[in-house]
VOBA-1610 file (N, C-alpha, C; in pm, whole numbers, padded with zeros to 5 digits, always signed):
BEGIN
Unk+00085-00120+00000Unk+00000+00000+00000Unk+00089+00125+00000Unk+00065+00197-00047Unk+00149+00328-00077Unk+00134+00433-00022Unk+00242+00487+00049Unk+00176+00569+00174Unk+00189+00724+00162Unk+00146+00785+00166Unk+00028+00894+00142Unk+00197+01018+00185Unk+00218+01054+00082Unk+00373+01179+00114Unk+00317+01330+00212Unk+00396+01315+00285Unk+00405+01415+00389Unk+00389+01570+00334Unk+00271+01625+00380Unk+00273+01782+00356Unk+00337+01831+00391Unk+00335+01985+00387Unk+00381+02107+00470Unk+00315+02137+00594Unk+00188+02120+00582Unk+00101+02132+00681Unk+00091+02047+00835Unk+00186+01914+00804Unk+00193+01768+00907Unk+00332+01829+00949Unk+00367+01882+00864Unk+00547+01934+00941Unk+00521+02039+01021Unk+00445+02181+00953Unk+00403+02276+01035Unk+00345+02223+01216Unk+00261+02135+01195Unk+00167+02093+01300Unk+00233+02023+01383Unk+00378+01951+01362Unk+00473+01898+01446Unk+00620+01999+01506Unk+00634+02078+01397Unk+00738+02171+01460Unk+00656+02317+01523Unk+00515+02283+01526Unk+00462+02400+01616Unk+00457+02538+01525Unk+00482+02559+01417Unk+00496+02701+01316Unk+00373+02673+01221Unk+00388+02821+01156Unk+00303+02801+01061Unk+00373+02726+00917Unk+00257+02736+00848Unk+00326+02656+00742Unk+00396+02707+00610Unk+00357+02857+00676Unk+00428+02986+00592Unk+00616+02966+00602Unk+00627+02952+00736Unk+00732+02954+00833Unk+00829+02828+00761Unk+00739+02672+00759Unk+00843+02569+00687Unk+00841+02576+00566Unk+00746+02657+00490Unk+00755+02703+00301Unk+00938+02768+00336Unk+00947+02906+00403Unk+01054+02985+00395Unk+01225+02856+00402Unk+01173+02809+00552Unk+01319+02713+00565Unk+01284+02607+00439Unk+01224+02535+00402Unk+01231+02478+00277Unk+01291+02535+00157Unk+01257+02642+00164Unk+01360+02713+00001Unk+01447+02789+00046Unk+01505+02792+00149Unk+01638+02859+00191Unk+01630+02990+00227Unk+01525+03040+00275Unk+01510+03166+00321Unk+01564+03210+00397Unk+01730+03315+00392Unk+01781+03319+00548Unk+01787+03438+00620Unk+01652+03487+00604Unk+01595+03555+00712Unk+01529+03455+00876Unk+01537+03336+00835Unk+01463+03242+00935Unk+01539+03264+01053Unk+01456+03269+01167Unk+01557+03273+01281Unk+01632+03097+01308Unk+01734+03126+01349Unk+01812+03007+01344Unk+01766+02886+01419Unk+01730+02903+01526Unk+01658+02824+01600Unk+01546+02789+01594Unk+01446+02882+01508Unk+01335+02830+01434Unk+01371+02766+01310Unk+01443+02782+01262Unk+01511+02674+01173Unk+01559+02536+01185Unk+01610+02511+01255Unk+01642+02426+01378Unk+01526+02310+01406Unk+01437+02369+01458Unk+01296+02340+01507Unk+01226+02289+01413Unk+01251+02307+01256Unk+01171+02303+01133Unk+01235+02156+01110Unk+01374+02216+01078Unk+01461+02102+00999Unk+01429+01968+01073Unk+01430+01986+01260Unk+01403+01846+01322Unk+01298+01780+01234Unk+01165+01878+01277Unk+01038+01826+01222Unk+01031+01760+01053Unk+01126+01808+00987Unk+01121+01764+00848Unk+01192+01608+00853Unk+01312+01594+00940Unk+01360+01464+00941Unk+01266+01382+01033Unk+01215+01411+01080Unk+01085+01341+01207Unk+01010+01254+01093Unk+00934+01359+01008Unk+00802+01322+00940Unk+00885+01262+00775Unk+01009+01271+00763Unk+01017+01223+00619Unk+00997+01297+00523Unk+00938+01436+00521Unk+00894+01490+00390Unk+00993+01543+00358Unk+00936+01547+00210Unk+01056+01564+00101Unk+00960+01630+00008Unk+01067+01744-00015Unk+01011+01848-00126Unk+00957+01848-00278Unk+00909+01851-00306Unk+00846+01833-00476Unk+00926+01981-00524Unk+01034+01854-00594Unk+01134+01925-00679Unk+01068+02034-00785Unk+01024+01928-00859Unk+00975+01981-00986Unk+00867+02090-00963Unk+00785+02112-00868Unk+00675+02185-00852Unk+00748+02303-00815Unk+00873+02264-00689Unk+00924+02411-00648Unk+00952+02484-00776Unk+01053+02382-00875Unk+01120+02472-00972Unk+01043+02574-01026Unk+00948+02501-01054Unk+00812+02586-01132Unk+00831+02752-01094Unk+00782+02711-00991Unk+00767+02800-00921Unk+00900+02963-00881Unk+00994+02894-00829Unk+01132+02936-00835Unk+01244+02961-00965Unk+01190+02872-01026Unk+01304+02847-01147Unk+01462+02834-01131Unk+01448+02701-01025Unk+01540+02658-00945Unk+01561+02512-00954Unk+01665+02485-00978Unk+01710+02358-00952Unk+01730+02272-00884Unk+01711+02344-00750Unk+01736+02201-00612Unk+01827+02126-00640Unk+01969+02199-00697Unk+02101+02117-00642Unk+02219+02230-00685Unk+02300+02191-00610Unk+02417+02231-00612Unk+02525+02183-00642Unk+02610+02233-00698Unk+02754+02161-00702Unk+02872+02167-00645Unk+02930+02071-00644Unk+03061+02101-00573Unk+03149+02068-00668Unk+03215+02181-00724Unk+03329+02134-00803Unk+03468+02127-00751Unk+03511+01982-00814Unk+03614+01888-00741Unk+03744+01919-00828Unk+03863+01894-00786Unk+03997+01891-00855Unk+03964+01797-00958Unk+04107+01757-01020Unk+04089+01601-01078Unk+04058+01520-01024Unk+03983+01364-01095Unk+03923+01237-01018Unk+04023+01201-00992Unk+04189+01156-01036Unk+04214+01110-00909Unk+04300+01146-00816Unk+04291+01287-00805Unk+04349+01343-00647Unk+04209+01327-00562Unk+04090+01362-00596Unk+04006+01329-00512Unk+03935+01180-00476Unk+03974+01125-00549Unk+03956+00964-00505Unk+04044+00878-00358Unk+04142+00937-00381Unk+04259+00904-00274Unk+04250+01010-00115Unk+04180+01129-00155Unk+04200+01224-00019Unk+04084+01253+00036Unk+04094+01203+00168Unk+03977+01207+00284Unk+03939+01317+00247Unk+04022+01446+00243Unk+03942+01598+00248Unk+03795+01588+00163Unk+03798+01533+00052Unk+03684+01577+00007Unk+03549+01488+00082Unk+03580+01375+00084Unk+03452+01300+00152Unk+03416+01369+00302Unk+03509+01396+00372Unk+03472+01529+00487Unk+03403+01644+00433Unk+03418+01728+00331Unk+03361+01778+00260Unk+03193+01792+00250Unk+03201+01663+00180Unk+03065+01618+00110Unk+03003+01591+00293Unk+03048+01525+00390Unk+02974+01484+00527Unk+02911+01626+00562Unk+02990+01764+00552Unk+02987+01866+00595Unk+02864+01944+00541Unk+02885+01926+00389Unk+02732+01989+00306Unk+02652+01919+00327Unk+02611+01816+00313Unk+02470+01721+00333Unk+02346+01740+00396Unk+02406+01747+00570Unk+02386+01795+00633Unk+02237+01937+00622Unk+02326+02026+00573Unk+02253+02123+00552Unk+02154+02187+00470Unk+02201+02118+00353Unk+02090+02092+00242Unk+01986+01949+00206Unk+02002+01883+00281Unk+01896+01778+00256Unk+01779+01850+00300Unk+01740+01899+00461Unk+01651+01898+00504Unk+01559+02040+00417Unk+01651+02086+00296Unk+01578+02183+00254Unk+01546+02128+00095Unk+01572+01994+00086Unk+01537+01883-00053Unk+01650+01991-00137Unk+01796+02002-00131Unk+01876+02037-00212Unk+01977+01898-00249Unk+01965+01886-00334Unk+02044+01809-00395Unk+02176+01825-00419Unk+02316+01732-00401Unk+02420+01770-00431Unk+02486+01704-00574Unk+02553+01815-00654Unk+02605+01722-00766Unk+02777+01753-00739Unk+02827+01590-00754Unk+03014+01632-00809Unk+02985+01642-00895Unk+03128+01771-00931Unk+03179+01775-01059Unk+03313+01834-01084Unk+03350+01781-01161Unk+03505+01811-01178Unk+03514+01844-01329Unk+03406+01889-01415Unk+03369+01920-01564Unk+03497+02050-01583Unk+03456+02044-01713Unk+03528+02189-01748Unk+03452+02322-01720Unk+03512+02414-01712Unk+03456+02564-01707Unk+03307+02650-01745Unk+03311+02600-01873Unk+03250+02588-01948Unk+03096+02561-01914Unk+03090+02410-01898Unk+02981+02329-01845Unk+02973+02413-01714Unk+03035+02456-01605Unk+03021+02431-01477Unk+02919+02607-01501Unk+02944+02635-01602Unk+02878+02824-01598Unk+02768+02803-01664Unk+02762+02709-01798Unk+02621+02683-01822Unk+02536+02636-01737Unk+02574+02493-01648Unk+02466+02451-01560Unk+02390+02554-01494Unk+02450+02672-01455Unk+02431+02739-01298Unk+02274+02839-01445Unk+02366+02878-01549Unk+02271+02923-01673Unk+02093+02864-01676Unk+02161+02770-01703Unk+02022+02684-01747Unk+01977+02635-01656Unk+01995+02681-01518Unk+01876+02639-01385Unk+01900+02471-01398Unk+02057+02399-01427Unk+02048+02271-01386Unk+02153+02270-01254Unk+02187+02386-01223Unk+02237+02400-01115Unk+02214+02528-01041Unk+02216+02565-00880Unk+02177+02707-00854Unk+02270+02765-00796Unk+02395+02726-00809Unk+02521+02768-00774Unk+02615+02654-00710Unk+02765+02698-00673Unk+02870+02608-00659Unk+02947+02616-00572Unk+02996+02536-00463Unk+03135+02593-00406Unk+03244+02486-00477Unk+03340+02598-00524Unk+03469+02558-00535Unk+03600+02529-00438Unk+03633+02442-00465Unk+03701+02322-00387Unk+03871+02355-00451Unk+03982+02408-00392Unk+04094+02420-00405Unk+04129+02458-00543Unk+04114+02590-00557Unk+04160+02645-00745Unk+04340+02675-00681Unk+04384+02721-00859Unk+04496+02744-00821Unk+04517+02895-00880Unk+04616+02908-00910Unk+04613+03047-01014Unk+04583+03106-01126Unk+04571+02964-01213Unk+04574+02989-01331Unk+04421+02944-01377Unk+04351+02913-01266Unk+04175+02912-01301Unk+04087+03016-01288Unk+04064+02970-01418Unk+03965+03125-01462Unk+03856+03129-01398Unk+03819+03003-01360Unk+03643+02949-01294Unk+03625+03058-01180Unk+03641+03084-01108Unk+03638+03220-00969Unk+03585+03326-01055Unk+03692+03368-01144Unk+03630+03526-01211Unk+03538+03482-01296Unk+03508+03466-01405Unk+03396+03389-01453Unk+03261+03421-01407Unk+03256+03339-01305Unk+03129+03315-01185Unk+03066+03450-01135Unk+03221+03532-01122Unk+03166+03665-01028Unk+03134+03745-01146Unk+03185+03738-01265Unk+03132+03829-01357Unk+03048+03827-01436Unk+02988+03724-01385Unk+02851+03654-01466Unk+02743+03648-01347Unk+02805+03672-01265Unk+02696+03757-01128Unk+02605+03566-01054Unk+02724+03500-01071Unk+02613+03340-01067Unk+02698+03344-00944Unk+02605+03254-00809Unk+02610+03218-00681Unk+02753+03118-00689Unk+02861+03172-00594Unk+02955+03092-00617Unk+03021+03121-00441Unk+03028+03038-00388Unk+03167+03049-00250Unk+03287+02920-00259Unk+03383+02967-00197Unk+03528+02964-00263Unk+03532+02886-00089Unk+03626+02747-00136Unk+03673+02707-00023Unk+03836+02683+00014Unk+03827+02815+00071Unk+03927+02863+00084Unk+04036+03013+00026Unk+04067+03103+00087Unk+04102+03239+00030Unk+04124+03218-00111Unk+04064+03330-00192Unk+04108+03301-00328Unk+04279+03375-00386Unk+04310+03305-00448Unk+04456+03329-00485Unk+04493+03462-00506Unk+04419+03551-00551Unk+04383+03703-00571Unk+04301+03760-00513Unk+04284+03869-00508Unk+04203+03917-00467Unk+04115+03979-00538Unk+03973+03927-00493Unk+03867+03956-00576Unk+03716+03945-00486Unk+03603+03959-00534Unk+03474+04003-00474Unk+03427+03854-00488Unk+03448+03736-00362Unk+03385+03657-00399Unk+03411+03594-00215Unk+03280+03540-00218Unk+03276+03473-00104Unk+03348+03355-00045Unk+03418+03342+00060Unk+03479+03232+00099Unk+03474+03180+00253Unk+03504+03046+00278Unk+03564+03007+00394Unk+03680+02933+00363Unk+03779+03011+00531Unk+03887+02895+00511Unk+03904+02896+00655Unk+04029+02814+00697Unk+04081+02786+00816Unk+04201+02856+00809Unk+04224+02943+00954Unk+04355+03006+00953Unk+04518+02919+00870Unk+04491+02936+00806Unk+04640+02859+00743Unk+04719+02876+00773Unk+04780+03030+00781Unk+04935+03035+00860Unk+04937+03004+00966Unk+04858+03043+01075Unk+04840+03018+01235Unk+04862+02881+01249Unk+04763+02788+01191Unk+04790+02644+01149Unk+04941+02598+01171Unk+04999+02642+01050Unk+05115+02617+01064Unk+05225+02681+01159Unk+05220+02780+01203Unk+05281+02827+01309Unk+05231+02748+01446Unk+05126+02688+01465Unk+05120+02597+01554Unk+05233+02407+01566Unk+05246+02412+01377Unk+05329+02368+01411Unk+05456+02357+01409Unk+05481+02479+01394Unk+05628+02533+01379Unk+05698+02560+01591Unk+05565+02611+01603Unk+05591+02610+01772Unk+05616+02448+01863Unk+05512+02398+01808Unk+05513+02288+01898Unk+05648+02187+01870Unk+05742+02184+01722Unk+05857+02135+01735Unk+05913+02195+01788Unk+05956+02373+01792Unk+06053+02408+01867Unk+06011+02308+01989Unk+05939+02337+02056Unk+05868+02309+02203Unk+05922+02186+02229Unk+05978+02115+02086Unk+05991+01980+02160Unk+06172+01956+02134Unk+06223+02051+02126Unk+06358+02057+02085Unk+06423+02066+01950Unk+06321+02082+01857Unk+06352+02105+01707Unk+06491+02250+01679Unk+06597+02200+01616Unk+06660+02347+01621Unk+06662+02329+01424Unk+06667+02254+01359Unk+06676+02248+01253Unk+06532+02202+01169Unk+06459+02269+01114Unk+06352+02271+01028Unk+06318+02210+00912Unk+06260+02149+00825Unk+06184+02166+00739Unk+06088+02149+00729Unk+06003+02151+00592Unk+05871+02163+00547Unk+05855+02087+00424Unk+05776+01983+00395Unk+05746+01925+00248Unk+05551+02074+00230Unk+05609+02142+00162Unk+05466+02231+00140Unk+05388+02157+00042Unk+05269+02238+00003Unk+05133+02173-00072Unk+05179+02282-00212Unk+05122+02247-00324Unk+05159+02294-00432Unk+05096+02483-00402Unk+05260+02515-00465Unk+05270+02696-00455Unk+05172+02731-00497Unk+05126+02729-00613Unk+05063+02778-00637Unk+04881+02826-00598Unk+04858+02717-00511Unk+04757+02698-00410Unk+04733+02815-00298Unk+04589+02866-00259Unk+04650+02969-00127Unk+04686+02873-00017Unk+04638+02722-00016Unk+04684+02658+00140Unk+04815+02620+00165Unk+04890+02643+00024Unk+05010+02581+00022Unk+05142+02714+00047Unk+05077+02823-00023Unk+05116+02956+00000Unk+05110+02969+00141Unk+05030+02957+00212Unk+04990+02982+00326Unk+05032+02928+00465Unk+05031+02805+00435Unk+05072+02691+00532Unk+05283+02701+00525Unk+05279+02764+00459Unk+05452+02780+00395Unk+05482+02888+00458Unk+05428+02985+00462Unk+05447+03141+00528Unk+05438+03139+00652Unk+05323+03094+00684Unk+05314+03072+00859Unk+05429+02965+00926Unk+05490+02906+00874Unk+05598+02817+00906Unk+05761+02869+00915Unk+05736+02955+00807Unk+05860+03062+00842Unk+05884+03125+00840Unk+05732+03205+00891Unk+05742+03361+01018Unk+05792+03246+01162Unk+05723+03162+01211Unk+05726+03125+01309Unk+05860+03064+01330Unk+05957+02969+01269Unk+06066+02977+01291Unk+06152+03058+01325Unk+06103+03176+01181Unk+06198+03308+01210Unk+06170+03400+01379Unk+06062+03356+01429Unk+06027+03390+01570Unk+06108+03344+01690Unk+06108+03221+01636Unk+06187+03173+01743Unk+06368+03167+01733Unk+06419+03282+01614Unk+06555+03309+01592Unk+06625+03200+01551Unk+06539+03079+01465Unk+06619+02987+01384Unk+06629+03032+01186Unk+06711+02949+01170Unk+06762+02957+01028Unk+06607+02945+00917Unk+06600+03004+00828Unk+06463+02959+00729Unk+06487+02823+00702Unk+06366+02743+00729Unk+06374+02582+00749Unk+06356+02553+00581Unk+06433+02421+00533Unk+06458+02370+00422Unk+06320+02343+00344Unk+06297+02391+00268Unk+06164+02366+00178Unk+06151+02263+00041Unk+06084+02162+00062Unk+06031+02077-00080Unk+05918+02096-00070Unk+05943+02160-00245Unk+05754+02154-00299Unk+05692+02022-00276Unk+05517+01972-00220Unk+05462+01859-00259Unk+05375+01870-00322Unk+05242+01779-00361Unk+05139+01837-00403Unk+05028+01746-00378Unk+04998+01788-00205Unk+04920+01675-00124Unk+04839+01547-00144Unk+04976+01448-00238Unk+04895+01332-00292Unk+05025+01240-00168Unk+04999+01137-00159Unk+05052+01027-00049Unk+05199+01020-00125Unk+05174+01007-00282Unk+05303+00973-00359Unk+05391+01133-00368Unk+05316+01223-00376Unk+05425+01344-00337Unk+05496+01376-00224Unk+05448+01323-00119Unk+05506+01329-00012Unk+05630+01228+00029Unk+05595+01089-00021Unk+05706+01020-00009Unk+05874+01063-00115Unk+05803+01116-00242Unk+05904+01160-00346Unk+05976+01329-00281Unk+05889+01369-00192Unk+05940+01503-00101Unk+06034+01429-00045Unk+06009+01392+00083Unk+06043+01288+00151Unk+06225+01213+00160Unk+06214+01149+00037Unk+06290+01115-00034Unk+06469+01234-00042Unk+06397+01340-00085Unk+06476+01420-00142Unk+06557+01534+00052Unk+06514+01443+00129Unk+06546+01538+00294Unk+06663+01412+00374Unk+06614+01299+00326Unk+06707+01136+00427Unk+06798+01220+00405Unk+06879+01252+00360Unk+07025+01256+00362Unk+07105+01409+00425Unk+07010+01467+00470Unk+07000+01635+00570Unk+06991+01631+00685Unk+07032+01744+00751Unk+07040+01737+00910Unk+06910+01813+00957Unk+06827+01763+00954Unk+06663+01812+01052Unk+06664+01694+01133Unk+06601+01773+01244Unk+06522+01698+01322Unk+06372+01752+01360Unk+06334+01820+01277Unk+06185+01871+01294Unk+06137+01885+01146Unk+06029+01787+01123Unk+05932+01795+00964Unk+05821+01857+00995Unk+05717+01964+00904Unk+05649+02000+00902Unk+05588+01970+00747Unk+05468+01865+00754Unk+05449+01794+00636Unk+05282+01870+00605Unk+05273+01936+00469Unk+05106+02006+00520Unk+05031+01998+00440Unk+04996+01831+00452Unk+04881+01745+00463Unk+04919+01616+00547Unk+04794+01566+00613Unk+04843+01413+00686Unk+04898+01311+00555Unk+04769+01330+00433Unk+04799+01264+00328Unk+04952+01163+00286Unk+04980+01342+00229Unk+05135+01348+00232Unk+05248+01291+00321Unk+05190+01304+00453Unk+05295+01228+00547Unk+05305+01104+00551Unk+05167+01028+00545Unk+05155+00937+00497Unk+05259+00846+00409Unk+05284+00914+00305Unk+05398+00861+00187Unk+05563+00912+00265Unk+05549+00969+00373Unk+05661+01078+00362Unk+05738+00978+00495Unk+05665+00903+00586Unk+05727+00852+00694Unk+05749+00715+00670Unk+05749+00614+00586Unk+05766+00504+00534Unk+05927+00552+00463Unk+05952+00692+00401Unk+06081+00649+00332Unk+06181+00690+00430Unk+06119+00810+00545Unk+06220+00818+00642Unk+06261+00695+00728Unk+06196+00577+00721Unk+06212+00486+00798Unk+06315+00382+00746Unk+06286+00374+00600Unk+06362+00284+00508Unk+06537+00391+00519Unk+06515+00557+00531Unk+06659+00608+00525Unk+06739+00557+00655Unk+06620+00489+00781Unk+06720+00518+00925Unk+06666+00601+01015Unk+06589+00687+00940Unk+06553+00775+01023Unk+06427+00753+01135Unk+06413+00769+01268Unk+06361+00727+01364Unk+06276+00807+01380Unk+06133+00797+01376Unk+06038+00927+01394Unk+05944+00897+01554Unk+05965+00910+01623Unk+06067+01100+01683Unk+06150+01080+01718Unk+06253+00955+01766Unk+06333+00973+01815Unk+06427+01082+01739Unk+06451+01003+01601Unk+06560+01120+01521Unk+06492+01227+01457Unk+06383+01230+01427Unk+06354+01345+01369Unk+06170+01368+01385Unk+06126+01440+01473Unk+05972+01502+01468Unk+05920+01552+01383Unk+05801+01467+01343Unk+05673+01501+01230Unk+05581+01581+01281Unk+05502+01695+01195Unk+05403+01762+01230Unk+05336+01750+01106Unk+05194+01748+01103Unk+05106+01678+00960Unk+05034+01819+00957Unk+04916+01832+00936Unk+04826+01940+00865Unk+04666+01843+00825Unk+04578+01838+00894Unk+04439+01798+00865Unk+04403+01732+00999Unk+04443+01670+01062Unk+04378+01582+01146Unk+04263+01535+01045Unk+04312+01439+00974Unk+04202+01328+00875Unk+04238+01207+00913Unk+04123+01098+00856Unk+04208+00976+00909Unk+04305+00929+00856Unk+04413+00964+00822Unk+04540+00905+00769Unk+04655+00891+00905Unk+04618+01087+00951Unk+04704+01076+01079Unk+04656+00997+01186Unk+04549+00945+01223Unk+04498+00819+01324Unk+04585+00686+01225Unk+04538+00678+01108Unk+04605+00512+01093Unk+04765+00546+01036Unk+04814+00634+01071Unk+04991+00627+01010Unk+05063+00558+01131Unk+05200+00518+01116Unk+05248+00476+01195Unk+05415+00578+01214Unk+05420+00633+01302Unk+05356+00624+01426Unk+05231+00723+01376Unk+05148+00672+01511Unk+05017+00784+01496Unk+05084+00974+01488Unk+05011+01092+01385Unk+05011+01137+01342Unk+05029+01326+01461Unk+05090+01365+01534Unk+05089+01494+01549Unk+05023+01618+01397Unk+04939+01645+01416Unk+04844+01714+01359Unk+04804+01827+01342Unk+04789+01921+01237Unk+04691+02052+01307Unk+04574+02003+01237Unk+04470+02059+01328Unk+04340+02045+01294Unk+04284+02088+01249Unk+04162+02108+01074Unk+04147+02204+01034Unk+03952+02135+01050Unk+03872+02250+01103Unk+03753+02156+01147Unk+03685+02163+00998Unk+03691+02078+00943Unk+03652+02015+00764Unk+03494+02014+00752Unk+03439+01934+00831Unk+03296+01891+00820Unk+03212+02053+00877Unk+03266+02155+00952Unk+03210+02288+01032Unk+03253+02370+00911Unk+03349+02345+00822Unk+03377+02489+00715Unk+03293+02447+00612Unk+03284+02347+00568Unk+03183+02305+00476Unk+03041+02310+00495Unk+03024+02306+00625Unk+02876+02337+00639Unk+02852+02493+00641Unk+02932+02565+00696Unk+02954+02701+00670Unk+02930+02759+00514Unk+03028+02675+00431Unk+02982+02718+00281Unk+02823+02709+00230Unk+02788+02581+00222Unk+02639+02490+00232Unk+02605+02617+00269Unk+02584+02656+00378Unk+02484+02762+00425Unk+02537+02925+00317Unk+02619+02943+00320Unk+02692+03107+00271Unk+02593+03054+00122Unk+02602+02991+00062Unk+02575+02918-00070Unk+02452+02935-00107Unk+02375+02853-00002Unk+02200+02878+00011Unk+02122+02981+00012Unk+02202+03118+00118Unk+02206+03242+00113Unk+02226+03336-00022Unk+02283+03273-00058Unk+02362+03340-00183Unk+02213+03337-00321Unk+02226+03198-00324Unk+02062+03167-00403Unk+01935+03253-00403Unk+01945+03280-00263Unk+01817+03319-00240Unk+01809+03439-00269Unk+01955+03518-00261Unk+01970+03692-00228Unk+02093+03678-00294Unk+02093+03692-00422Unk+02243+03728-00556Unk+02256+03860-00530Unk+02187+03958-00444Unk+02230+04081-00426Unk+02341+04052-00276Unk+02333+03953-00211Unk+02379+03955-00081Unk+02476+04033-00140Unk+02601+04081+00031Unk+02725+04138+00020Unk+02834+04018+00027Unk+02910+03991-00050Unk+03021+03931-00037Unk+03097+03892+00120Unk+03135+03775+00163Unk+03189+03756+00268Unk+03256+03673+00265Unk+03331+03636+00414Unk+03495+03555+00442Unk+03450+03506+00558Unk+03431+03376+00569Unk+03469+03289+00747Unk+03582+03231+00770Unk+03657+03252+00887Unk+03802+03199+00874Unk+03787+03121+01022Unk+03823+03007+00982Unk+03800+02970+01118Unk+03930+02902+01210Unk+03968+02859+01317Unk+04083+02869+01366Unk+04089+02734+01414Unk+04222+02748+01366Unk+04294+02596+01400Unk+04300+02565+01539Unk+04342+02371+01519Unk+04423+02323+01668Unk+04498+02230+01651Unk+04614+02211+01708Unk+04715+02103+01737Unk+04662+02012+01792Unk+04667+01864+01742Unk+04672+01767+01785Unk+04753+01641+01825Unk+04777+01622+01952Unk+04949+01607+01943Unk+04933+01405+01967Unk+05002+01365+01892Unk+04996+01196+01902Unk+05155+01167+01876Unk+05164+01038+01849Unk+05314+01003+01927Unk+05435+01025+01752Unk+05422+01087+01679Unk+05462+01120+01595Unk+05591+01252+01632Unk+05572+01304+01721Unk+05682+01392+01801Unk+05685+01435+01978
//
């Protein structure tokens, strides 16, 4: 027997509002007070209802999904970051029947979709310099937030996690542990996290009146880090600053094969607290970047954005933490 789909009116009558009230949180209205939002969203996962796509569109001339556009398939096949990611948006757009699409398409496609109402905007997922997709978006006036500072500076919405601080957390915590000689395997330059996570590493050395610590480019895949890695066995550090866990991942298997004893001979510091640094061996000293809270942050900046293409442009930066495990 086929059971009879949940109104607006059975949700209203369970979260106590009118039904004006769960129309608004249903299409992303973010004038809603938060906690009446809150109150809605319970009631929508309570009762099961689910939005009539096609009727909203009608109505809206909206697509009920979003995209997330991804690097290449296979840097994102291999790195936790993005499936943290995707845990982080979900979340926030189900209970308003938004749909999520990957995509890792060309340029092109990713400006028509948002065109032709098969998408209602995007957050972008780690550009580098030479992607046009950021300006594009803003000059075509289509709903777009940026995860993570954009490489330039320009009028477009973002969240990121303090990056340098990040890394100056772990530039401190080796001194702290007797580090007098430095390096760093960084994330590709051209990146702002890699820019970033690189700078904050040696202001903070230079703080503590040591030499600028030895730098190899990586480009946070498991196999760049070990080929970083590789290129340090034969140098006098005793303090690594590796920034991704990913990367360390590949990067503490060849210090082991050089001799090198991690911590005895030389202290690791990673960048994500993902699960790589729980299953590496040794377990992973970390900074923490909270993944699943910045992504839901976008999800929401995003939804906002949809609703109000006049909004004002904005930045959430949110702040790191050290996580210290037997890696130093």
């Amino acid at each position: 027997m086929d059971r009879r789909p949940v109104t607006l009116e059975e949700v209203a009558r369970i979260a106590g509002v009118s039904r004006a009230t769960v129309s608004r949180v249903v299409n992303g209205v973010a004038t809603v007070d938060r906690e009446l939002r809150q109150v809605v969203e319970k009631a929508i996962s309570k009762t099961g209802y689910t939005p009539n796509r096609a009727a909203r569109s009608l109505v809206t001339r909206r697509a009920g999904a979003i995209g997330l556009v991804l690097p290449d398939e296979g840097r994102t096949l291999h790195d936790p970051y993005f499936g943290r990611v995707v845990s982080g948006v979900l979340p926030v757009i189900r209970p308003l029947g938004v749909q999520l699409v990957l995509t890792s398409g060309d340029h092109r496609e990713v400006v028509d979709d948002i065109r032709q109402h098969r998408l209602d905007g995007v957050i972008l997922i780690h550009t580098h310099s030479a992607d046009p997709l950021p300006r594009q978006l803003i000059e075509a006036n289509l709903p777009v937030v940026l995860a993570a500072r954009p490489v330039r500076p320009m009028s477009i919405t973002y969240v990121d996690v303090d990056q340098a601080a990040g890394a100056a957390l772990a530039a401190d915590h080796l001194v702290e542990r007797g580090c007098r000689h430095l390096a760093t395997i960084t994330g590709p330059l051209e990146t702002p996290p890699g820019q970033d996570r690189l700078r904050g590493f040696r202001e903070a050395a230079a703080r503590h009146g040591l030499p600028d610590p030895i730098v190899i480019e990586g480009d946070f895949s498991r196999q760049g880090g070990a080929t970083a890695a590789d290129k340090l066995t034969g140098l006098e550090i005793d303090g690594l600053f590796i920034a991704s866990d990913l990367m360390a991942t590949g990067a503490l298997p060849v210090l082991r094969q050089a001799g090198r004893r991690v911590p005895e001979d030389i202290k690791v510091v990673g960048f994500d607290d993902s699960s790589p640094a729980v299953e590496s061996d040794p377990p992973l000293t970390t900074v923490r970047q909270p993944v699943e809270d910045m992504a839901a942050e976008m999800a929401r900046l995003l939804v906002q954005r949809v609703e109000r293409p006049d909004r004002p442009v904005s930045s959430v930066v949110f702040a790191p933490t050290l996580v210290i495990r037997q890696s130093s």
